[in-house]
C-alpha positions as CSV (number, residue, x, y, z in Angstrom):
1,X,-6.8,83.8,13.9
2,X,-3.5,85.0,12.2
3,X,-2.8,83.9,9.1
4,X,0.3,81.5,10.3
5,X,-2.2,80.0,12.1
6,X,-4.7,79.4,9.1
7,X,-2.1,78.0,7.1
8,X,-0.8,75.7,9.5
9,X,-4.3,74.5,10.2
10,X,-5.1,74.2,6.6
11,X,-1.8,72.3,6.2
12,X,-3.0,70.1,8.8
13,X,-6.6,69.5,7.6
14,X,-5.1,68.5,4.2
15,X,-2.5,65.8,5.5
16,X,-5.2,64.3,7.2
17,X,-7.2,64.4,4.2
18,X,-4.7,62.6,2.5
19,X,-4.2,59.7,5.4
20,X,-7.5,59.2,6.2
21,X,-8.2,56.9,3.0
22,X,-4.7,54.9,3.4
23,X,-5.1,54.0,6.4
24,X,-9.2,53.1,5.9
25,X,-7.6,50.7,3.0
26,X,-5.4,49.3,5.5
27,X,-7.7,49.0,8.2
28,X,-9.9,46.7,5.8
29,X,-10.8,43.6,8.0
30,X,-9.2,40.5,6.5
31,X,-11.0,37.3,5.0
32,X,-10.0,34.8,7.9
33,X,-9.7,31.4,6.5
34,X,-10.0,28.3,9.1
35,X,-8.2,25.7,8.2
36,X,-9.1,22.5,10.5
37,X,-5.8,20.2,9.8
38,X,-4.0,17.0,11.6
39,X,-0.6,19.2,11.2
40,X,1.6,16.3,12.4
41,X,0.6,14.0,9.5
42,X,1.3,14.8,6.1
43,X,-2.3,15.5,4.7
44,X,-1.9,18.1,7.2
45,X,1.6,19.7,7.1
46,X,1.6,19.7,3.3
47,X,-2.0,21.2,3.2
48,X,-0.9,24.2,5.5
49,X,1.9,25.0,3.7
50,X,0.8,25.3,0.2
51,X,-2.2,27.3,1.5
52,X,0.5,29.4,3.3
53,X,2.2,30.1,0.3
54,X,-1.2,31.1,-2.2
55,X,-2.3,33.4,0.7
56,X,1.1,34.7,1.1
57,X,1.2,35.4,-3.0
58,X,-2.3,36.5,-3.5
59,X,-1.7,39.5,-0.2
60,X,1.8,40.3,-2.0
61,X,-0.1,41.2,-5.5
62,X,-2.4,43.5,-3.3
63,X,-5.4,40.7,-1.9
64,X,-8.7,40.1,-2.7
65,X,-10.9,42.6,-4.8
66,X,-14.5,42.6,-3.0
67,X,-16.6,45.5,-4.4
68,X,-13.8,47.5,-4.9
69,X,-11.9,47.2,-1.7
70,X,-8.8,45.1,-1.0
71,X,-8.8,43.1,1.6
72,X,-5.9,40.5,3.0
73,X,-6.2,37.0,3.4
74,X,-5.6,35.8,6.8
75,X,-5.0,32.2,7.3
76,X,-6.1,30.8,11.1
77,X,-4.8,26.9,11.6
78,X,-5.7,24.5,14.2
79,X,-4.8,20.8,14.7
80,X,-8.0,18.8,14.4
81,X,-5.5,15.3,15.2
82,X,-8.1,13.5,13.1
83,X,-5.2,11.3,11.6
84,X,-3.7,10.5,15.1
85,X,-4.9,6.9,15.9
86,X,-7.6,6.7,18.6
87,X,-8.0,10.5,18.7
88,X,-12.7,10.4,18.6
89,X,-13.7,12.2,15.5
90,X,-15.4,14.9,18.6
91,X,-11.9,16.7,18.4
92,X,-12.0,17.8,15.0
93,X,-15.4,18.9,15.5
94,X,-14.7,21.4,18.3
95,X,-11.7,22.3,16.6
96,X,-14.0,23.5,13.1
97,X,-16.5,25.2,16.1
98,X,-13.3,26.8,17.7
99,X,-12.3,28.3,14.5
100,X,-15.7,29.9,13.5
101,X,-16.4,31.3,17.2
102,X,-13.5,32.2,18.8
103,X,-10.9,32.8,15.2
104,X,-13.2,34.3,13.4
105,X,-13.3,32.1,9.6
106,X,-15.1,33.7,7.4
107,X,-14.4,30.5,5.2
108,X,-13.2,26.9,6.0
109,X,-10.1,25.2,3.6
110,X,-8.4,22.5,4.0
111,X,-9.8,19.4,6.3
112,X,-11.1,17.5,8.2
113,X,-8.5,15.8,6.8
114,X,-10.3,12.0,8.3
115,X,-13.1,11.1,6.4
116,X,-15.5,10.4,9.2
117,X,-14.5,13.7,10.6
118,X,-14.7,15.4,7.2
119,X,-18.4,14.2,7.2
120,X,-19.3,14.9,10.6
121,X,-18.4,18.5,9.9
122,X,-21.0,18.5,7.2
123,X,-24.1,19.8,9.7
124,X,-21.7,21.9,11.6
125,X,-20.8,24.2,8.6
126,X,-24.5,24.2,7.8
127,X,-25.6,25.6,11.2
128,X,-22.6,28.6,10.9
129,X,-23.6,28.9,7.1
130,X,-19.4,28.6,6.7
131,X,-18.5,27.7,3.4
132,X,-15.8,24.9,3.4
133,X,-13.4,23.7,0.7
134,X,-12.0,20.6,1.4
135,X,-8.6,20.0,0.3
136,X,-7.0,17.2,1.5
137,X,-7.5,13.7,2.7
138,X,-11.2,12.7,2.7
139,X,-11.7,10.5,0.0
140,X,-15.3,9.4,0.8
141,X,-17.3,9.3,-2.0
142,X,-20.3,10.2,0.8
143,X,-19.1,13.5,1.0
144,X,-20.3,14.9,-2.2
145,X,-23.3,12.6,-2.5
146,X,-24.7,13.8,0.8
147,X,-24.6,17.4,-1.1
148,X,-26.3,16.7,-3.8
149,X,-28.8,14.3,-1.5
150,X,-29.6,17.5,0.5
151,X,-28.8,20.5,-1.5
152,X,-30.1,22.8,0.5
153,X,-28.6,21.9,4.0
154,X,-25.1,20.9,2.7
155,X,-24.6,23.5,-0.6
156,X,-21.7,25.1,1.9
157,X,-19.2,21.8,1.1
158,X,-17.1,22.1,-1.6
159,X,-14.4,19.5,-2.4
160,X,-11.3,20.3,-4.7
161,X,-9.8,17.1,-4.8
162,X,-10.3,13.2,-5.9
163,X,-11.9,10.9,-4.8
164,X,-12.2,7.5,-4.6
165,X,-14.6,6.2,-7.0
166,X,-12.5,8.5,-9.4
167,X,-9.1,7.2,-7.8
168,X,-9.9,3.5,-8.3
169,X,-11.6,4.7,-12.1
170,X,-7.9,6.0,-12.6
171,X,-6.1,3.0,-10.5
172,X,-7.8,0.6,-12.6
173,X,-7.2,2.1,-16.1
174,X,-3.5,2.0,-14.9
175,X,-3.7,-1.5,-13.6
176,X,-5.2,-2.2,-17.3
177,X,-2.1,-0.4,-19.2
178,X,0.5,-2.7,-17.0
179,X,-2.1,-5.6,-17.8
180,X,-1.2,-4.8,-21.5
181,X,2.7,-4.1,-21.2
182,X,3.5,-6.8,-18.5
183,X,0.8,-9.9,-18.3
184,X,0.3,-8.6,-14.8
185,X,-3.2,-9.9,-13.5
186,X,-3.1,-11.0,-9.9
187,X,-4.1,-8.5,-7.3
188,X,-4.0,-8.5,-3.9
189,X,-5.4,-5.5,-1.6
190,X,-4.3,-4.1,1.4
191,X,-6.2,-1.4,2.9
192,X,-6.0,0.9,6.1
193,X,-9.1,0.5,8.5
194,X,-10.2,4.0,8.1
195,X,-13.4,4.3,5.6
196,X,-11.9,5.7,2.7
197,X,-9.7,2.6,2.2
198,X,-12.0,-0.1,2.9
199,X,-14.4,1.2,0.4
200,X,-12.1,2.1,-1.6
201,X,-10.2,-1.3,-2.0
202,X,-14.3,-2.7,-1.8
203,X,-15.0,-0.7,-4.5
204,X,-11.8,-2.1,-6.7
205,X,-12.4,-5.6,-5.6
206,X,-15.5,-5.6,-7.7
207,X,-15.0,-3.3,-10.5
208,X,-11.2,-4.9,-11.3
209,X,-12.7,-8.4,-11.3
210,X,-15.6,-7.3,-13.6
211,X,-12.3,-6.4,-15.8
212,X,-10.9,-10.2,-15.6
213,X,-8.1,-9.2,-12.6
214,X,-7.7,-12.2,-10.6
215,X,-8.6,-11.2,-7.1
216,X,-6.0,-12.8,-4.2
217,X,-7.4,-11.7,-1.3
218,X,-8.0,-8.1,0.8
219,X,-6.0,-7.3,4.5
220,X,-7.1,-4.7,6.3
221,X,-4.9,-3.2,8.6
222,X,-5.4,-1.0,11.9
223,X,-3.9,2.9,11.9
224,X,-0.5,2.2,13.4
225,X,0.1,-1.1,12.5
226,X,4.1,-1.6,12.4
227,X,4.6,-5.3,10.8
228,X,3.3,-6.6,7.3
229,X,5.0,-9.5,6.8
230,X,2.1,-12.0,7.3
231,X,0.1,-10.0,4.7
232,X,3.4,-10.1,2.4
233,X,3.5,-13.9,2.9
234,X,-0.1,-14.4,2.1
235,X,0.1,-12.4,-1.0
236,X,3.4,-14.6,-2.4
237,X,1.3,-17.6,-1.5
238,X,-1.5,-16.7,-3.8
239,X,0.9,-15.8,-6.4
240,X,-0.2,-11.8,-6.1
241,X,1.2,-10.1,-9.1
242,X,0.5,-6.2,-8.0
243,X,-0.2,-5.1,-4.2
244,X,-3.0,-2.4,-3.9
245,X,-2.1,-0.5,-1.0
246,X,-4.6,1.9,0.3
247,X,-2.7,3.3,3.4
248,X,-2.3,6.9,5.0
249,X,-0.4,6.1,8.1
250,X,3.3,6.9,8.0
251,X,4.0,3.2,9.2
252,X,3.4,2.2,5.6
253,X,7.2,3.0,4.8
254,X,7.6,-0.4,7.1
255,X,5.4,-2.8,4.4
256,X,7.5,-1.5,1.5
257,X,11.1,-2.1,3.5
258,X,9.4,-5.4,3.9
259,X,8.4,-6.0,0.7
260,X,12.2,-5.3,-0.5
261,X,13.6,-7.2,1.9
262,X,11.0,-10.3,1.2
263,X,11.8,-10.1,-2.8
264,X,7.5,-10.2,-2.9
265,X,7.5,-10.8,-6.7
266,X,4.4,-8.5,-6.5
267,X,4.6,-4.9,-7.8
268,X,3.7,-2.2,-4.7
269,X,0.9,0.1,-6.4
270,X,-0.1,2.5,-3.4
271,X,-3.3,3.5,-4.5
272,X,-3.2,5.8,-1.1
273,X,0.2,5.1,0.3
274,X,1.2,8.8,2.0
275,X,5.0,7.3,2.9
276,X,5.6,7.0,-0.6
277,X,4.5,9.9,-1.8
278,X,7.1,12.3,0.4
279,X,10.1,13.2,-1.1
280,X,12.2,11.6,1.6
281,X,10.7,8.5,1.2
282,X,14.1,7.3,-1.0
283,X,16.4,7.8,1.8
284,X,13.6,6.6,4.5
285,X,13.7,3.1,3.4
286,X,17.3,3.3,2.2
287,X,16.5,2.7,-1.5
288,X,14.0,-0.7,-0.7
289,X,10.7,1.8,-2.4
290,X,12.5,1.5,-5.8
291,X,9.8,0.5,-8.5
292,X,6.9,1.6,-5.9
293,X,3.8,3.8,-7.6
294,X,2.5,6.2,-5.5
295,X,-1.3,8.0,-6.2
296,X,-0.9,11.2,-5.4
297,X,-4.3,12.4,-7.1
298,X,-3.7,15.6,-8.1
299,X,-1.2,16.9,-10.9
300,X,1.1,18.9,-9.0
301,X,2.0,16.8,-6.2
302,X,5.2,15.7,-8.5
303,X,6.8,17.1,-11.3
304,X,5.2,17.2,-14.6
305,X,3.9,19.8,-17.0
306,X,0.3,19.2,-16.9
307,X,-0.4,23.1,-17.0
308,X,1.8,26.0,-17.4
309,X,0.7,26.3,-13.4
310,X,2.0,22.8,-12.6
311,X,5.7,23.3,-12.5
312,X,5.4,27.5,-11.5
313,X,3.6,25.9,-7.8
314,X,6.4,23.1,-8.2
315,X,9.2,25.5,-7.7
316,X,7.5,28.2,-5.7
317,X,6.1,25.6,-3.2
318,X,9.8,23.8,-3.4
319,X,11.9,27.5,-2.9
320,X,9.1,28.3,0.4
321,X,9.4,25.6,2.2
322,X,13.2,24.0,1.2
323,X,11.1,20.6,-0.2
324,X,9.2,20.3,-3.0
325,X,5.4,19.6,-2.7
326,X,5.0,16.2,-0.4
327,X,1.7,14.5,-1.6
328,X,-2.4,14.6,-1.8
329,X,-3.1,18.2,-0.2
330,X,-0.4,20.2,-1.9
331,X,-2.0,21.5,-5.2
332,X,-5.1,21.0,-4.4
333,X,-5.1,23.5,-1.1
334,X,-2.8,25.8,-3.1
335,X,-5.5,26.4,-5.7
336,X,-8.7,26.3,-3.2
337,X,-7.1,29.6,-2.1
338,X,-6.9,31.1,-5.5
339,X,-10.6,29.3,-6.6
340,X,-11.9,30.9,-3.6
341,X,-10.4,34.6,-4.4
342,X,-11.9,33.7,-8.0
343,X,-15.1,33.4,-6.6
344,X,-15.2,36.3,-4.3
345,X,-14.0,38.5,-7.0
346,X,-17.1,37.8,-9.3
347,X,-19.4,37.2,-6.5
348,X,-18.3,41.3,-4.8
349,X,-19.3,39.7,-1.6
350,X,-19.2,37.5,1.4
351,X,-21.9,36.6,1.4
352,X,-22.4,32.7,1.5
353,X,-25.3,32.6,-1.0
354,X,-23.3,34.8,-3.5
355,X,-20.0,33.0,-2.9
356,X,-21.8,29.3,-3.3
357,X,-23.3,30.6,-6.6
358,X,-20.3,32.3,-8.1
359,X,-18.2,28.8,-6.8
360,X,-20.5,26.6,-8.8
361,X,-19.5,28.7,-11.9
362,X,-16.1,28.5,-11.3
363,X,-13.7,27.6,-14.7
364,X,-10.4,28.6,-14.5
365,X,-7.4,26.6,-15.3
366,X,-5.0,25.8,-12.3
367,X,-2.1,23.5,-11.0
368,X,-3.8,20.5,-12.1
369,X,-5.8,21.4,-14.9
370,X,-9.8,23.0,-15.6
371,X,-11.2,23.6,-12.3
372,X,-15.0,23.6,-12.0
373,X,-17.4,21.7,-9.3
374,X,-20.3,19.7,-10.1
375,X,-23.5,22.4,-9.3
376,X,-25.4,19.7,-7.8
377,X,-22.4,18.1,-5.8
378,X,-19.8,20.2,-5.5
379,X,-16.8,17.6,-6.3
380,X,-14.1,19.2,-8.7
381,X,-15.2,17.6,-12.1
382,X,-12.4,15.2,-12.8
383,X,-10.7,14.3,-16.3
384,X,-7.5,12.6,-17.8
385,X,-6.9,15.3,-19.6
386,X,-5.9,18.7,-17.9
387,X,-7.6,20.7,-20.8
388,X,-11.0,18.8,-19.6
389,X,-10.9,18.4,-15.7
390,X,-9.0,17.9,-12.5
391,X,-6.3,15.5,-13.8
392,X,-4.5,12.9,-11.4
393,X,-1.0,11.9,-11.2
394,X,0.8,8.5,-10.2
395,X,4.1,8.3,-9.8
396,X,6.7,5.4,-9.7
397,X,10.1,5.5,-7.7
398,X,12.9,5.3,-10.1
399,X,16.5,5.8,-9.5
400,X,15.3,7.9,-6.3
401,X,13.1,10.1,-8.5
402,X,9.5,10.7,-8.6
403,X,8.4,9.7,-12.0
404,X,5.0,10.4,-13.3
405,X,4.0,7.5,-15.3
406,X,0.5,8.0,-15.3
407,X,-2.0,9.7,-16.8
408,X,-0.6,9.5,-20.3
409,X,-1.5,12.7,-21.0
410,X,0.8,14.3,-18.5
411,X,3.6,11.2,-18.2
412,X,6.9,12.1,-18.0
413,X,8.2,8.3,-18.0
414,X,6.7,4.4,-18.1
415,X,6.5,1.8,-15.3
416,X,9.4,-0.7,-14.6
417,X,9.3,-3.8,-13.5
418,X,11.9,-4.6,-10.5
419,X,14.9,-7.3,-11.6
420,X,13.1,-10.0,-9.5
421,X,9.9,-10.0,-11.2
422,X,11.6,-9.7,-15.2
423,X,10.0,-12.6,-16.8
């Protein structure tokens, strides 16, 4: 071989030397996450996009770190339509199925966003051994008691958010402060017929009238329902001072326009109440929310400076997406994606075992505060104080401004009373 030759084969040899091992890093499979999500509802829309947006930061600063490779996120979504009314909870099921066998999840985040789809899910993630962070919606205080019932078949479920024993701990508490500032003891409930709700405002019923509240009555209203004005009526005629609204459904926007236009000398306190929450909610109802309080369980989910992550995710989300962060499902999907790159990191793995156990150990300070899961339940451990745990955030309507008036610890102003209910 002439030496010409030689030189241009040795040339060659070492170029491919010196691609080979960029383009193995390249080549590096991707983590798929499935994320099983009602996109046309909020709980849904919201969730995707804030998990869009950590996956889309995390690949930018170079991915995940297992064992020493680097490897992408990839995020897979599908539309469970568990929030659509009359949609069977069999949907959302195939849809999870659909994204293990034929996407490829390594992991689950996000939903079921619908409780009794949530918690169908359950033996579904146990059979594919697919660990699932839940994110957004299901408030069923099931969820993480059927984990710690039966450890060993449902250790894969994880959830990052409230829920609503904690939500009606932290409702109550408020309800207490208003009791203090305004003489406001009168309550009547108005819940969704979805399982979260009805427990939920079951579950206040009692506790609040163990704490001398004056109970007026519960309505319970079907997923679509368009007109509240009997329930508005029956609350003035029992002389409700505070409405507990436990709603999801985007018709919700119609009670509080009715509640305006009725003068209901009753102050709206959505407990769940997913029209309020948006930041178009002020020019949806044409001003009528004004003095509204909105639960949006998470820090995060409106501005406040619970963390120095709270108001970084704020903007970032805000700039992304051309609106800031909408309501429950925001934070909390943001940071599932960075707990779950946590967790991977210290685990070197993907394996489900070593992923589960390095989860359960998981302390890191986030959007809303300390993150770290009960090792029995897996429920984010929740606090008032962000230094502590997974602290909330309600919000009143002010002026067209999201206001955080509650937990004290993280409020950036206090609850008025509207003109029509000044004593």
């Amino acid at each position: 071989m002439k030496a010409g030759h030689v030189k241009t084969l040795v040339l060659f040899m070492l170029s491919l030397a010196l691609i080979l091992p960029a383009a193995s890093v390249q080549a590096a499979d991707p983590i798929v996450l499935g994320c099983p999500l009602s996109t046309a509802f909020l709980y849904g829309w919201d969730a995707q996009r804030a998990i869009t947006l950590a996956v889309e930061e995390i690949n930018a600063a170079g991915g995940v770190d297992v064992a020493g490779e680097k490897r992408k996120f990839q995020v897979e979504v599908i539309d469970t339509r568990d929030l659509e009314p009359g949609v069977p909870v069999s949907e959302a099921l195939l849809a999870v199925e659909k994204l293990i066998l034929d996407r490829g999840a390594d992991f689950i985040v996000g939903g079921p966003v619908r409780s009794e789809a949530a918690l169908a899910a359950m033996p579904l993630l146990s059979k594919y051994r697919k660990i699932s962070i839940l994110t957004t919606g299901a408030l069923s205080p099931k969820y993480h008691a059927l984990v710690a019932d039966n450890y060993d078949k449902f250790k894969y479920c994880f959830r990052i958010h409230g829920e609503a024993k904690w939500l009606v701990k932290e409702i109550l508490t408020s309800l207490i402060e208003i009791r203090e500032k305004y003489d406001l003891n009168k309550v009547f409930i108005m819940v969704q017929d979805v399982s979260h709700a009805r427990a939920a405002g079951q579950i206040l019923s009692k506790v609040a009238g163990e704490k001398g509240f004056d109970i007026k009555g519960m309505e319970i209203y079907p997923t679509g329902t368009g007109d509240f004005s009997m329930g508005l009526i029956k609350a003035r005629k029992n002389d409700a001072e505070i409405l507990s609204i436990w709603m999801d459904m985007p018709e919700s926007s119609i009670l509080l326009k009715q509640w305006y236009d009725l003068r209901v000398p009753a102050l709206p306190f959505g407990s769940t109440l997913a029209a309020a929450e948006q930041p178009g909610f002020w020019a949806a109802t044409e001003g009528k929310g004004e003095y509204c309080l909105a639960n949006v369980v998470n820090a995060g989910n409106a501005p406040s400076n619970a963390t120095d992550w709270t108001m970084k995710f704020y903007n970032a989300y805000e700039k992304r997406w051309d609106i800031p962060p909408e309501g429950l499902g925001s934070s909390s999907s943001y940071m599932a994606v960075y707990v779950l790159k946590d967790a991977i990191e210290r685990a070197g793995s993907l394996d489900p075992d070593k992923v589960i156990a390095a989860l359960e150990k998981t302390d890191m300070m986030g959007v809303y505060g300390r993150l770290r899961f009960d090792p029995k339940s897996h429920q984010v451990i929740p606090s008032f104080d962000p230094k502590e745990g997974a602290v909330g955030s309600i919000f009143q309507w002010q002026d067209g401004e999201r206001v955080v008036v509650f937990p004290k610890s993280i409020a950036m102003g206090e609850i008025q009373l509207p003109p029509w209910m000044k004593k």
